[in-house]
Structures are given as structure tokens and as C-alpha cells.
N, C-alpha and C positions, 0 to 999 in steps of 0.2 A: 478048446479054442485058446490061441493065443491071448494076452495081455501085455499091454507095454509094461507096466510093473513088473513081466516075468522074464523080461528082454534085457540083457546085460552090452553095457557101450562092451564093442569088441569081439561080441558074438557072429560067427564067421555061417553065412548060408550055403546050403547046400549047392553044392557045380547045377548048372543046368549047362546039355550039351544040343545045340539046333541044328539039324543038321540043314544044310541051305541048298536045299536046292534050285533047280530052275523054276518051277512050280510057283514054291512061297515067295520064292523074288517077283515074279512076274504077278502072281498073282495079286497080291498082296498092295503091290504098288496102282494097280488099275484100280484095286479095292479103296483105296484111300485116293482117287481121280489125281493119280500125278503118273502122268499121259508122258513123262519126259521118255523120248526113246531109247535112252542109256538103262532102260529100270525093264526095256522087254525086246528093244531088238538086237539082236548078238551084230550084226552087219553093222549098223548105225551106231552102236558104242563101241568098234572096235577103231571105226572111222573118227570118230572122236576122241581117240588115246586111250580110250580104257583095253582090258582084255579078253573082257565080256560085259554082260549085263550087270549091274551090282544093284545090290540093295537099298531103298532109299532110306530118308529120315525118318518120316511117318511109322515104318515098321519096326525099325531099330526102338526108336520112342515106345512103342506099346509090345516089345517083346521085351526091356528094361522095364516096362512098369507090370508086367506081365508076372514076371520073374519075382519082383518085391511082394506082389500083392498074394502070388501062389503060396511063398513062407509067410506072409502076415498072416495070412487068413482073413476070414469072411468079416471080422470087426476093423478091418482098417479101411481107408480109404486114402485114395493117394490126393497131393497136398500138393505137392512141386515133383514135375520131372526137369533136372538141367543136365544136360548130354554135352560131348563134343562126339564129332565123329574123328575119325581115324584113318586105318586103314581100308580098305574096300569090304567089302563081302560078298565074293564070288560064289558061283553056282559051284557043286561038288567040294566047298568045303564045309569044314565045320566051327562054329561060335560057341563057345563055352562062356557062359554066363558066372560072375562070380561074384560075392560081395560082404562087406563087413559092416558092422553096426557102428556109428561114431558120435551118432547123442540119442540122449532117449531122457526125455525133458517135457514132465508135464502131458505124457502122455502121448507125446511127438517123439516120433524113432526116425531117425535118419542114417541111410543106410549108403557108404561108398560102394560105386557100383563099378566091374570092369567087363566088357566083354571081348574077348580074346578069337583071333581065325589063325590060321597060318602063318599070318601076313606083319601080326603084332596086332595090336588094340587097335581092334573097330571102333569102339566105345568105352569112354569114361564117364561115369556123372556124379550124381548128387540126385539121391529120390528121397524125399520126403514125408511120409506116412503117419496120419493120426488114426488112432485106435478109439470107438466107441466099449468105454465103460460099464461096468451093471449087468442088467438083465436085458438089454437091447440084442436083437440078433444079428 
């Protein structure tokens, strides 16, 4: 199991690739009750400028924290997630997930996060992660 003690500022995580389909958009979004039409009807967001359905914040937020907490491991827990969003995140492409370590202070890891489509960055942020110590599980 990880430790922050064993975490070096700089330390680059492994790619995560999502692949996005219409499914995890749709679904996803009804999961977290955000009903906006742009997030599950292809007609009505196409009517609205977009070029299809895209992704909301809610999922982006907990596939970024998702991402941190899968290389932390089971001793961290997350602190802050701060995001921008970006680009879109269409159905039929793909997010590459990416990130590097920029403090790890006191047992607090904070990790630059970028998530990457086609289109340029979906996602920038700043996640946050304290790690419990010892014999705790």
C-alpha cells in the first residue's frame, strides 16, 4: 500500500484512457439527477449548438477523483477536488486521464490533474489527497 512518505513532488501517474461513450454520458448524468437535455437527448443538444450530447460536471468531478484515488490507494482519501472544464466530451471519443504530483506535505499529496479528448482538455484541476498513516486500513 501506498504512503505519502513514499510519494515524490513530481511523480507522474499512470495514463487512464475512458473511453466515452453514449452509455456512460447518458447514464451517468441521469445517475447524478442532472435531467439537462444536452447530457441525454442527441435532437435537443444538437438544437442547442452543441453536436451531440456531452458530458456533465458531476461525472468529470468523480472520474478525476476516481483516477487520483485508484493510484493512491485505499489509505487516502480525497480532500479538494477543483476542476475547470474545457472542451466537450462527446460520445465515440476518448479522455485520457493524466497527472503529476506537486506537494506532498505533511502527508497531504496534491496531484496536477489534466484530462485530454480529441478536442483539447476537457479537464484541468487540482485534487487534493491525505493519506491515513500506521496500521490503519
Amino acid at each position: 500500500m501506498r504512503a505519502a512518505a513514499d510519494i515524490a513532488v513530481g511523480e507522474v501517474l499512470p495514463e487512464l484512457a475512458v473511453p466515452l461513450t453514449r452509455t456512460l454520458i447518458v447514464s451517468t448524468a441521469i445517475a447524478s439527477r442532472d435531467y439537462q437535455d444536452v447530457h441525454h437527448d442527441p435532437d435537443l443538444a444538437i438544437e442547442r449548438g452543441s453536436r451531440d450530447v456531452f458530458m456533465n460536471i458531476l461525472t468529470t468531478n468523480g472520474l478525476v477523483g476516481r483516477y487520483v484515488t485508484d493510484w493512491a490507494g485505499p489509505r487516502a482519501s480525497l480532500r479538494k477536488v477543483a476542476i475547470r472544464l474545457g472542451a466537450p466530451n462527446y460520445p465515440g471519443d476518448t479522455m485520457t486521464l493524466s497527472g503529476e504530483v506537486t506537494d506532498n506535505t505533511g502527508g497531504v499529496v496534491s496531484v496536477q490533474v489534466r484530462g485530454a479528448n480529441s478536442l483539447g482538455d476537457h479537464v484541468r484541476g487540482l485534487v487534493t489527497v491525505a493519506f491515513v498513516e500506521g496500521n490503519a486500513p
